[in-house]
N, C-alpha and C positions, 0 to 999 in steps of 0.2 A: 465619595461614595454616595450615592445620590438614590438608593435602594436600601430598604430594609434586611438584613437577614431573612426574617421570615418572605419576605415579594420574592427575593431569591430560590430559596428552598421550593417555595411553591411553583414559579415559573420553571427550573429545571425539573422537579417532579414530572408538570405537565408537557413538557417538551420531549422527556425520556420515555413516555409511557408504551412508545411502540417499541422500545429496545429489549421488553421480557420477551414478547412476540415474537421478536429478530431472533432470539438466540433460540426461543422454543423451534424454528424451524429448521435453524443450522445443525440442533440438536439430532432432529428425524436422520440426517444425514452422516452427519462425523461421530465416533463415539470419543468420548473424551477431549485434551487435546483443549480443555480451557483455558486454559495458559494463552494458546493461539487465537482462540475465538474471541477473546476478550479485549484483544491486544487490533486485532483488524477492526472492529468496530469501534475501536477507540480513534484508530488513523477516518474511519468513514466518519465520524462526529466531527472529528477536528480538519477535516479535506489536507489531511498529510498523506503520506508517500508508504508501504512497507517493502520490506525488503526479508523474504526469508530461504531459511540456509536448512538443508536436510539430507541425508541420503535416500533416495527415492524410496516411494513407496511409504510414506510418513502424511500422506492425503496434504499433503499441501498446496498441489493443484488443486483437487477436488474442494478445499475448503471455501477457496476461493469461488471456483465456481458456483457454488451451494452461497456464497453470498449474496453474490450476482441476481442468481432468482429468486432469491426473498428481496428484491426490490425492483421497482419498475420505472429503470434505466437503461440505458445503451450500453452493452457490455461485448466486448472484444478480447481475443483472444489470442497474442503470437504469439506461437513457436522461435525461440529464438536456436540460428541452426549459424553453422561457419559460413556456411554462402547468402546468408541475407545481407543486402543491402539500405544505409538509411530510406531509398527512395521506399522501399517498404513497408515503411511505416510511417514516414511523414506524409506519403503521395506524390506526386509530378505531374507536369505540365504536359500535354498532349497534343500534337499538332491537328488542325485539324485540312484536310488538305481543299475542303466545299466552299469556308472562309478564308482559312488563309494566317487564320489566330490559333495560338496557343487556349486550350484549356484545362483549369486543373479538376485534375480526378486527385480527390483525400484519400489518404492511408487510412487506416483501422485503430490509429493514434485520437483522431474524431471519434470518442464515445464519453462515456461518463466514468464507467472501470475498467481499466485496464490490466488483463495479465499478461505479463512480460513473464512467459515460460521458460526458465530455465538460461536466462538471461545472458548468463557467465560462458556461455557455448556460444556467441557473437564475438567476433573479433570489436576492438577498443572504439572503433570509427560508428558504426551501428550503437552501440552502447550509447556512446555519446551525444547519438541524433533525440535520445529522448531530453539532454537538456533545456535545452530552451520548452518543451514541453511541461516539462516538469516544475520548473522554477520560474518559469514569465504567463504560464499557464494560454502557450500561445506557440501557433505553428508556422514559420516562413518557407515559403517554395514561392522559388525565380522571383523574389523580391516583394512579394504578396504577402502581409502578414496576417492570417484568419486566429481570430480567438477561438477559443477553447468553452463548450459550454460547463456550466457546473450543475451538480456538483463532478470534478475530475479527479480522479485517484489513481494512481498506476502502483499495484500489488506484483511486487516481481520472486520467483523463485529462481534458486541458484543451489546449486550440487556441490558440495567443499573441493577449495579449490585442488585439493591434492590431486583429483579424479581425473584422469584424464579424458582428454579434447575439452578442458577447460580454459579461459581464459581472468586474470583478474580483475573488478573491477574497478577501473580509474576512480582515483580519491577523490577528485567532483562530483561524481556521479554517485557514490555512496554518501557524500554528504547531502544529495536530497534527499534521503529516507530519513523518515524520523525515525524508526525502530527498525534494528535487523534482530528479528528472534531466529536464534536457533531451536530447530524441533526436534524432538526427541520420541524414543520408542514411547510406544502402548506400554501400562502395565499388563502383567499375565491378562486381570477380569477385565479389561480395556481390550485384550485382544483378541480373550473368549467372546465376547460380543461380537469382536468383527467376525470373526470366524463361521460363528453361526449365524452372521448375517448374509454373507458371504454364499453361506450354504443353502441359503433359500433359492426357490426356484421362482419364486413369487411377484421376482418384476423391481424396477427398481422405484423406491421410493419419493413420491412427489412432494417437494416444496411449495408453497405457496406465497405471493407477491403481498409482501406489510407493509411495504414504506414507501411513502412516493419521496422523490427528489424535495420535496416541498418541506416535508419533518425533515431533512436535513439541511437545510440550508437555514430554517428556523431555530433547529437546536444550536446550530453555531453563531446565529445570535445572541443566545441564550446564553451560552460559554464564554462570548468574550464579553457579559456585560457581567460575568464574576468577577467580585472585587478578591485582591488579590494583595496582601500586606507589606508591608515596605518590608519586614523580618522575613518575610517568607522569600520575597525577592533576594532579600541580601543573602541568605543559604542556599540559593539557587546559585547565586553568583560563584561565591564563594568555592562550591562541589565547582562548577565550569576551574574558577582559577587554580583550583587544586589538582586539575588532570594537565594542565601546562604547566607551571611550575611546584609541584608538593614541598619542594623545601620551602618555597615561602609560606606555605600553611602547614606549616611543621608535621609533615607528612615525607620526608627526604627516605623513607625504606620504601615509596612509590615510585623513585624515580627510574628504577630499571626495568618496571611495567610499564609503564605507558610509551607508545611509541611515536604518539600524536595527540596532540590535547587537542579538547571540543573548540569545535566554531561556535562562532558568537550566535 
């Protein structure tokens, strides 16, 4: 540990200071719904993956969108539909017939956030073109390997899967999310606000751009020079060994819940 507590405290202090801003604007936008707000900007801090699960009409699109524009990055948008194609989203190679060469034209995969809409409506082959995106944070077409700028986050929504023209998604592909929240209804006065927001004829409400790329890429410097305690590790560990085997952490009335323990 090669920092003080206090240099710590202080550098996250000042690293965080645009994240009251962030939320003050998501706020203009979404009512309620902290649970989720709190949980996205935590994956944009740490440049991890979310994944979330809803029955429409739970602003889970929108929340993400309303992210998006409180920050000034490259932000894309698919519809994930049964006839898409990975070339859709990775890009392809184009002949050109003047020269005589191949050239590639990028997918929409090329940005900084990504929403993968409704995700679980792509057949298993699409799904899967987001790995390597995801996890090597890097795109291959016809043998060309193009990196990925940062910071890169892919935000995906998905409809449970009971709904039909769903599909599951393959357990690689949920293992790069760091969190899948499920979202849940508005209370009643969460949803009196919508209501009367709703009802305005007034236009809809503008966000404004707080954060450049630059506070993020520095606040996670900031994060991973937290020290972090050998006990604190070993209880991290421990909850991991405890969802694959419970009987050895004398946990054995867990083991008909779990149906797969955490990756390392």
């Amino acid at each position: 540990m090669t920092q003080s507590i206090e240099e710590i405290t202080k550098q996250v202090k000042q690293a965080g200071e645009f994240i009251p801003l962030l939320i003050n604007e998501i706020e203009k936008i979404i009512v309620g719904q902290n649970y989720l707000t709190e949980r996205l900007i935590l994956g944009l801090l740490t440049g991890e993956h979310i994944l979330l699960e809803g029955v429409p009409g739970l602003a889970k699109t929108t929340s993400v969108n309303t992210l998006a524009q409180t920050i000034h990055a490259q932000f894309k948008r698919i519809q994930f539909t049964p006839d898409l194609l990975p070339a859709d989203l990775l890009g392809t190679q184009i002949f050109q017939p003047k020269t005589g060469e191949f050239t590639v034209k990028k997918g929409p995969l090329f940005a900084n956030i990504i929403l993968a809409d409704e995700i679980n409506r792509a057949p298993a082959k699409v799904q899967s073109a987001l790995l390597e995106a995801m996890q090597e944070r890097q795109i291959t077409i016809g043998g060309e390997t193009f990196p990925l700028s940062e910071p890169f986050m892919v935000i995906a929504t998905q409809n449970p899967i009971e709904q039909e023209g769903t599909y599951p998604l393959p357990e690689a592909q949920v293992d790069r999310f760091m969190l899948k929240l499920k979202i849940d209804y508005p209370t009643k006065e969460e949803e009196r606000t919508i209501m009367q927001r709703m009802a305005s004829t007034d236009g809809h409400t503008q966000v404004q751009k707080t954060v450049q790329p630059e506070n993020l890429l520095k606040t996670r410097e900031v994060i991973n020079s937290i020290y972090i305690d050998n006990n604190l590790e070993d209880y991290i560990l421990n909850l991991v060994a405890a969802t694959r085997n419970p009987a050895a952490q004398n946990l054995p009335e867990l083991a008909n819940l779990i149906q797969y323990g955490a990756s390392p």
